[in-house]
PAMAR-152677 format. One record per residue (C-alpha): residue number from 1; residue in three letters; z negated, x negated, y negated. Coordinates in nm, 4 decimals. Example, Ala and Ser with C-alpha at 12.3 -4.5 7.8 and 13.67 -1.06 7.14 Angstrom:
<nodes>
(node 1, ala, (-0.7800, -1.2300, 0.4500)) (node 2, ser, (-0.7140, -1.3670, 0.1060)) 
</nodes>
This chain:
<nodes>
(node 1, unk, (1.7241, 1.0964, -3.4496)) (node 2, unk, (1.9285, 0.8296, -3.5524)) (node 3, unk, (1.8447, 0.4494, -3.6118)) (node 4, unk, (1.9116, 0.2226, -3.9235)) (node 5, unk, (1.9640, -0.1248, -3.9577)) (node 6, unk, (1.6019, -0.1996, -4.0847)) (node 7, unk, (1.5037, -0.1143, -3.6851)) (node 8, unk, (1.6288, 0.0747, -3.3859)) (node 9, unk, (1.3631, 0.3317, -3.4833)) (node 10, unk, (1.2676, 0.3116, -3.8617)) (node 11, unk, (1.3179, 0.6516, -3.9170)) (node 12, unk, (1.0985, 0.7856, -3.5984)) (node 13, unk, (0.7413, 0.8806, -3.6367)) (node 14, unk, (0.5288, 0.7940, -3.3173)) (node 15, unk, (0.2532, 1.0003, -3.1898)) (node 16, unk, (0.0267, 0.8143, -2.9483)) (node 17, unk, (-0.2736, 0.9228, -2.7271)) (node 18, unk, (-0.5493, 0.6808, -2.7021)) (node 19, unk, (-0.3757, 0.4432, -2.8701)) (node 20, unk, (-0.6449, 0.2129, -2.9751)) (node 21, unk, (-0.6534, -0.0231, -2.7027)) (node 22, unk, (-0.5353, -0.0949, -2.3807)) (node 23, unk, (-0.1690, 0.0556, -2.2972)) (node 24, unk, (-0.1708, 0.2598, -2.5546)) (node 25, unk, (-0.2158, 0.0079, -2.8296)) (node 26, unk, (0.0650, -0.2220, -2.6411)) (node 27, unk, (0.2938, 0.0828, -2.6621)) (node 28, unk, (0.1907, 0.1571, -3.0570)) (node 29, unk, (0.2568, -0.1966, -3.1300)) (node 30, unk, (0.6057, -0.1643, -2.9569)) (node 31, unk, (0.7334, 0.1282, -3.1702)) (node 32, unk, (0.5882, -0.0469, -3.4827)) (node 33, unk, (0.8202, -0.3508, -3.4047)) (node 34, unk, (1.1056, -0.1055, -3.3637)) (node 35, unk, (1.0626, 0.0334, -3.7178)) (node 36, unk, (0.8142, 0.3179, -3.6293)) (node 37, unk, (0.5972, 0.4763, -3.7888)) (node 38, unk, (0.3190, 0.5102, -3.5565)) (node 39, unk, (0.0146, 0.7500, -3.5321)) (node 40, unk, (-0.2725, 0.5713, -3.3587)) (node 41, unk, (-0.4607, 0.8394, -3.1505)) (node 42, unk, (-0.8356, 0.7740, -3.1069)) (node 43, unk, (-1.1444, 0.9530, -2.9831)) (node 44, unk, (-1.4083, 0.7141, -2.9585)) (node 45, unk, (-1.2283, 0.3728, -3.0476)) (node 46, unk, (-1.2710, 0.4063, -3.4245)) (node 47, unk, (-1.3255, 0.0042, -3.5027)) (node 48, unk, (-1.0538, -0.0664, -3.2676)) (node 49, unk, (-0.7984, 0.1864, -3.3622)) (node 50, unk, (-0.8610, 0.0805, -3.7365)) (node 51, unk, (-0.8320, -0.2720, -3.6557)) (node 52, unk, (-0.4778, -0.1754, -3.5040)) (node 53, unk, (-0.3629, 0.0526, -3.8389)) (node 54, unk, (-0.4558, -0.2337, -4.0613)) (node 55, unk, (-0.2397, -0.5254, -3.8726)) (node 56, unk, (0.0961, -0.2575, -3.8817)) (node 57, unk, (-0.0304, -0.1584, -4.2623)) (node 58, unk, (-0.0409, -0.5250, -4.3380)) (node 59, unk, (0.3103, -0.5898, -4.1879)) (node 60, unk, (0.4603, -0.2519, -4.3634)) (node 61, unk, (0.2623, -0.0901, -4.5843)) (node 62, unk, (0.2330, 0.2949, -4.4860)) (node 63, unk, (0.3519, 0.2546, -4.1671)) (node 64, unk, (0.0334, 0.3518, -3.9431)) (node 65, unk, (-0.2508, 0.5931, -3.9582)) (node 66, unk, (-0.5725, 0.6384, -3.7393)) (node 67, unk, (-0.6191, 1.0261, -3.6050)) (node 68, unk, (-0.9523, 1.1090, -3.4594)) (node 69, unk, (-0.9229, 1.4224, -3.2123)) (node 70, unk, (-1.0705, 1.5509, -2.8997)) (node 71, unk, (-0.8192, 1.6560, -2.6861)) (node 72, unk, (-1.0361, 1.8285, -2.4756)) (node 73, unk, (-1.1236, 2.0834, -2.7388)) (node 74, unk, (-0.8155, 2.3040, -2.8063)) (node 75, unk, (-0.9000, 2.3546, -3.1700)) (node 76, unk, (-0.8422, 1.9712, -3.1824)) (node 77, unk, (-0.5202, 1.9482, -2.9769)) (node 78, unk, (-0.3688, 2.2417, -3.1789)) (node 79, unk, (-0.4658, 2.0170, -3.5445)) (node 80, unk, (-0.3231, 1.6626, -3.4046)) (node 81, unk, (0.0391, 1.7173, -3.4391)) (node 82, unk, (-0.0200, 1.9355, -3.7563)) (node 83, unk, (-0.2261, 1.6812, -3.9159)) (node 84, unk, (0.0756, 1.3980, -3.7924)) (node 85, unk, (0.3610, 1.5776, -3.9487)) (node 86, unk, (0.1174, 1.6470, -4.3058)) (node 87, unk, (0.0621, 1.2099, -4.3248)) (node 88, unk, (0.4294, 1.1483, -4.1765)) (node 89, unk, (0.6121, 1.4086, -4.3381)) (node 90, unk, (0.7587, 1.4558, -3.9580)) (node 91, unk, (0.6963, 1.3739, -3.5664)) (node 92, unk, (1.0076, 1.2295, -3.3096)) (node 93, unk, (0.8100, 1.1335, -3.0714)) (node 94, unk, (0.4616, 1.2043, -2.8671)) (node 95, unk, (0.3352, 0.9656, -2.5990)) (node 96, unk, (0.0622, 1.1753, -2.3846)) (node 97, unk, (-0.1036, 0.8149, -2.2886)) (node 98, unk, (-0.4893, 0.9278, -2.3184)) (node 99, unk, (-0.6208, 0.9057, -1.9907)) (node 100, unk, (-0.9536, 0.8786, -1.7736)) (node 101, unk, (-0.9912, 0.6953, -1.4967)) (node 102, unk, (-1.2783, 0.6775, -1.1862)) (node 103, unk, (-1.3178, 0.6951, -0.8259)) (node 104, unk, (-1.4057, 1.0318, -0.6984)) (node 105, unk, (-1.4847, 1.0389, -0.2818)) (node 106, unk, (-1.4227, 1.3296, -0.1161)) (node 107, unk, (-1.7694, 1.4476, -0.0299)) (node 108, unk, (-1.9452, 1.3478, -0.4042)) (node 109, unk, (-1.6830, 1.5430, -0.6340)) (node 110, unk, (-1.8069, 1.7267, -0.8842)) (node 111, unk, (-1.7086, 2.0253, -1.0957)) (node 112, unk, (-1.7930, 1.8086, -1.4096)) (node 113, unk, (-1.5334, 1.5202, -1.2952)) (node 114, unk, (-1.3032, 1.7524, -1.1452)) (node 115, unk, (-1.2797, 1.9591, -1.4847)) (node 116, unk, (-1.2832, 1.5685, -1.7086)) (node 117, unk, (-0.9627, 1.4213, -1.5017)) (node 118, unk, (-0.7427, 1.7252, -1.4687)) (node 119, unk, (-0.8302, 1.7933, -1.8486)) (node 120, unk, (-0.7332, 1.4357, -2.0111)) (node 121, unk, (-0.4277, 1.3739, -1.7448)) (node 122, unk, (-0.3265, 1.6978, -1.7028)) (node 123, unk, (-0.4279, 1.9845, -1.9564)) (node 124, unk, (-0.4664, 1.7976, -2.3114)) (node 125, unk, (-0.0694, 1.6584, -2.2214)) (node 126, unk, (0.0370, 2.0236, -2.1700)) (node 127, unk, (-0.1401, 2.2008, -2.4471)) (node 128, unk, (-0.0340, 1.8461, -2.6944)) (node 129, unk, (0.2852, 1.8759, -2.5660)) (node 130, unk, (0.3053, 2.3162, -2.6839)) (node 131, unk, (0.1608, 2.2411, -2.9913)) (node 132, unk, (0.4392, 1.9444, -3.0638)) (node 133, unk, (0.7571, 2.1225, -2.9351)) (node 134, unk, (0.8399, 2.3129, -3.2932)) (node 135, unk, (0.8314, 1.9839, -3.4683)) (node 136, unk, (0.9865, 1.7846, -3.1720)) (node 137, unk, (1.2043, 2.0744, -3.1541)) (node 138, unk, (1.3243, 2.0468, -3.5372)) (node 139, unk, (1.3687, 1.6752, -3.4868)) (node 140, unk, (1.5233, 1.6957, -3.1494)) (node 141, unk, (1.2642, 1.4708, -3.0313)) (node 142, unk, (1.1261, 1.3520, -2.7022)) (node 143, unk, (0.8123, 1.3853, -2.5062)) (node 144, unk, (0.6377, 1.0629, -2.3098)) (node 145, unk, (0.3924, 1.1274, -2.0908)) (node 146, unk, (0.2453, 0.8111, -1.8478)) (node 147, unk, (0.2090, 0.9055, -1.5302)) (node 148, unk, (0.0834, 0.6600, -1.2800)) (node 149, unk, (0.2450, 0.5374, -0.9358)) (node 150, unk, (-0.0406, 0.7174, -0.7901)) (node 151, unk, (0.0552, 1.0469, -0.8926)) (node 152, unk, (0.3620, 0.9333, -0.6864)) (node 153, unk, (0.1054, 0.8481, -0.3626)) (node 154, unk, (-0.2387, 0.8159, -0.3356)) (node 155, unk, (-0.5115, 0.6130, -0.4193)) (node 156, unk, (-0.8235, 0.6151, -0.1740)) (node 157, unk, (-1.1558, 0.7469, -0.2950)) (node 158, unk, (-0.9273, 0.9191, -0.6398)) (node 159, unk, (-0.8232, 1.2405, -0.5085)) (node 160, unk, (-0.8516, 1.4235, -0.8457)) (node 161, unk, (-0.7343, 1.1403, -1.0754)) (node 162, unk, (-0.4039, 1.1573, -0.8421)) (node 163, unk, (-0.3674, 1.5243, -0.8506)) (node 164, unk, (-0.3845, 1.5341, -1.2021)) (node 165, unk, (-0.1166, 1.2492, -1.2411)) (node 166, unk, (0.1167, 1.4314, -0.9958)) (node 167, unk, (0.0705, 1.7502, -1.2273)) (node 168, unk, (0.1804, 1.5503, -1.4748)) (node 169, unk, (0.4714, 1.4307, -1.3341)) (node 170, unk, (0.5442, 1.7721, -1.2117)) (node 171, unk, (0.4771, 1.9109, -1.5929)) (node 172, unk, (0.7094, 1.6502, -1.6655)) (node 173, unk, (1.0046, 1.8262, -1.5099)) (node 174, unk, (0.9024, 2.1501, -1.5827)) (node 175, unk, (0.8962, 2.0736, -1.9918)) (node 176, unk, (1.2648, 1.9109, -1.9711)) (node 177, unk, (1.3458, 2.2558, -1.8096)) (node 178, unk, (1.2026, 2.4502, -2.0295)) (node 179, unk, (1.2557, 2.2060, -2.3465)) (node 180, unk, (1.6055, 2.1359, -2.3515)) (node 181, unk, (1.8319, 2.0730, -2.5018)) (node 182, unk, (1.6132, 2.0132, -2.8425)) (node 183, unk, (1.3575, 1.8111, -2.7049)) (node 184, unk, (1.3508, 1.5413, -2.3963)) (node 185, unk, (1.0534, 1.5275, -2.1750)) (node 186, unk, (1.0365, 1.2090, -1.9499)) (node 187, unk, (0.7484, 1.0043, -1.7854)) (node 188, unk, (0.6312, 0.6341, -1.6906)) (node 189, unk, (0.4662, 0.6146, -1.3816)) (node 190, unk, (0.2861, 0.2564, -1.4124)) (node 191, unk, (0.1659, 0.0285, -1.1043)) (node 192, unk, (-0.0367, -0.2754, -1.0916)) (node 193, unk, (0.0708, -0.3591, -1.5010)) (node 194, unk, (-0.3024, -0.3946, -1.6010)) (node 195, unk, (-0.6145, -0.3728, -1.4091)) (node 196, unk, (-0.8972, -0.0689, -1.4494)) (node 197, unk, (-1.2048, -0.2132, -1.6688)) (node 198, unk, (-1.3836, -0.0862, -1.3135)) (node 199, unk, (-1.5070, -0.3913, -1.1177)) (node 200, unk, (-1.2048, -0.4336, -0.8414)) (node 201, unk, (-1.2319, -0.7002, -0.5617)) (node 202, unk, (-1.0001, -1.0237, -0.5990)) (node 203, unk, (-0.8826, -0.9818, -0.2004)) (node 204, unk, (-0.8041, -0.5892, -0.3627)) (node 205, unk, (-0.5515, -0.6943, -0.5978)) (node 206, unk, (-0.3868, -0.9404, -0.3697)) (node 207, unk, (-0.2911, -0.6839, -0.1421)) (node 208, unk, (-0.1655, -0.4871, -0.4045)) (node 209, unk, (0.0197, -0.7405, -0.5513)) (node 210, unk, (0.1772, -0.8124, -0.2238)) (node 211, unk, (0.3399, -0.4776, -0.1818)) (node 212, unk, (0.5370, -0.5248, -0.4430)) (node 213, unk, (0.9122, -0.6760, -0.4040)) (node 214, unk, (0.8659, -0.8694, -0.7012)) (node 215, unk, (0.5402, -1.0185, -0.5533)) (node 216, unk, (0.3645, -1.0372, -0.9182)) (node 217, unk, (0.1864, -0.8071, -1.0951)) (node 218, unk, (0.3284, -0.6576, -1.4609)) (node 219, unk, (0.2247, -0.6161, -1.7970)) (node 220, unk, (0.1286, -0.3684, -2.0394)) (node 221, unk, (0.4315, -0.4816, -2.2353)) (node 222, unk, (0.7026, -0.3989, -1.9541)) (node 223, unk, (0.5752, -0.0110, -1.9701)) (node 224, unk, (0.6142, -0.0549, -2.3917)) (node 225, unk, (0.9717, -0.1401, -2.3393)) (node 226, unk, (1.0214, 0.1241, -2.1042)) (node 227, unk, (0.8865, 0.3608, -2.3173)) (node 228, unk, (1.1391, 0.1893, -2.6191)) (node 229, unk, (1.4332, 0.2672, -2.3656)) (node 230, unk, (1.3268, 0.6007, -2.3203)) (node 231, unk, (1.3776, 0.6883, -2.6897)) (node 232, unk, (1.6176, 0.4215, -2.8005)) (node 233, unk, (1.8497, 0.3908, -2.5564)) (node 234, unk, (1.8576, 0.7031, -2.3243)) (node 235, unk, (1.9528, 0.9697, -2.5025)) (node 236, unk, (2.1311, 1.1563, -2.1617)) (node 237, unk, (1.8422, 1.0997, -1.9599)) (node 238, unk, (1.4835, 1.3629, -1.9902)) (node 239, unk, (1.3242, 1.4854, -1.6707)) (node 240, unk, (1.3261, 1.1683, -1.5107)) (node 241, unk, (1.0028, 0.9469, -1.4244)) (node 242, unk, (1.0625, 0.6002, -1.4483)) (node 243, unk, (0.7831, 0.3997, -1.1318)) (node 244, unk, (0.7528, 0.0615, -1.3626)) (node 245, unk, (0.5645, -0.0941, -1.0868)) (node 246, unk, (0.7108, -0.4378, -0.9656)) (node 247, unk, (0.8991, -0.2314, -0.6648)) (node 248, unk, (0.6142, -0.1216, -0.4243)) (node 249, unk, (0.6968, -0.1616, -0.0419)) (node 250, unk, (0.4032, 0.0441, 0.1225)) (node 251, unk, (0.4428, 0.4006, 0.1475)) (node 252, unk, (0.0239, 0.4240, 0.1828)) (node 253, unk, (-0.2510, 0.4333, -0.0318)) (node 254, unk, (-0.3804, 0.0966, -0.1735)) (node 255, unk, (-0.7543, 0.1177, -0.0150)) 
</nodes>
């Protein structure tokens, strides 16, 4: 995968998961600026991922599509990269990004949420990731998945949302194992770089904020230029999970 002079990474193609808004469009936009092509995954988002496509289409014509999938339907994980590589002509790159998020006390979990968290954080990455490694393979290509600093340690009241992420980051290092030396598998492992649409008390995020060593909170943009590192400029590095999370002091939970 090498880089011309028109962008680091204008001859990459960009798959990535719930791309419409949020992180995920902050991390599309990213590889667009770098040249990318990028494939804007969406399930629900339509207006917003089209909104997305049409800015990068308007900057460079052919440059971005909109992919509508399911990923917790296998038909439609097994079709994504498939349907990538017959618009793109080819896929470098896939950023597992597509995530749910909710509180789940111990006491009140469900089967139903259980079965929803592992499945977008855990399973659709895996099963994405299979169905991507001939392509990735072919290209010598990398896999990004985004973890979360609380797959690292854990979160009060979101035992299953942290047991997926620290599957993930497990999954992580068992795909460069099993990947290499075709395809790189690393992960991003986000803190307090943008807050959950949940309602979260000010006095909440203070105390988060102040077990950091940087004593600010990030942005969406730091873990888009991580992710550019990871393909651009760290081509020796793949099993490794990168905590882009202001340097967190407190080995407990955040509740």
């Amino acid at each position: 995968m090498k880089s011309s002079a028109a962008g680091r990474l204008s001859d990459h193609v960009v798959l990535v998961t719930g791309a419409a808004r949020r992180i995920g469009a902050v991390i599309a936009r990213a590889f667009h600026a770098e040249g990318a092509r990028v494939a804007v995954h969406f399930r629900r988002s339509s207006a917003e991922a089209g909104a997305l496509v049409a800015s990068m289409n308007s900057a460079r014509p052919g440059s971005a599509a909109a992919f509508e999938a399911d990923l917790s339907d296998d038909s439609s994980i097994a079709a994504l990269p498939a349907s990538v590589v017959g618009t793109f002509g080819a896929l470098d790159v896939l950023v597992n990004n597509a995530s749910t998020f909710y509180p789940t006390p111990l006491g009140a979990i469900t089967a139903v949420q259980f079965d929803d968290l592992v499945s977008s954080n855990l399973r659709a990455p895996l099963f994405l990731s299979q169905a991507a490694a001939p392509e990735l393979a072919r290209r010598r290509g990398l896999i990004l998945n985004i973890a979360d600093i609380h797959g690292l340690r854990p979160l009060r009241h979101h035992a299953v949302y942290c047991a997926a992420k620290a599957g993930l980051v497990m999954l992580t290092r068992a795909l460069a194992r099993e990947l290499g030396p075709d395809i790189r598998v690393n992960a991003i492992a986000p803190g307090p770089v943008l807050w959950p649409e949940l309602p979260i008390d000010e006095e909440l995020k203070r105390r988060i904020i102040a077990r950091t060593a940087l004593r600010r909170g990030g942005t969406p943009e730091d873990v888009a230029q991580a992710a550019i590192f990871f393909v651009a400029g760290a081509s020796f590095v793949t099993g490794e999970v990168l905590a882009v999370d202001g340097g967190r002091l407190s080995g407990g939970d955040d509740r």
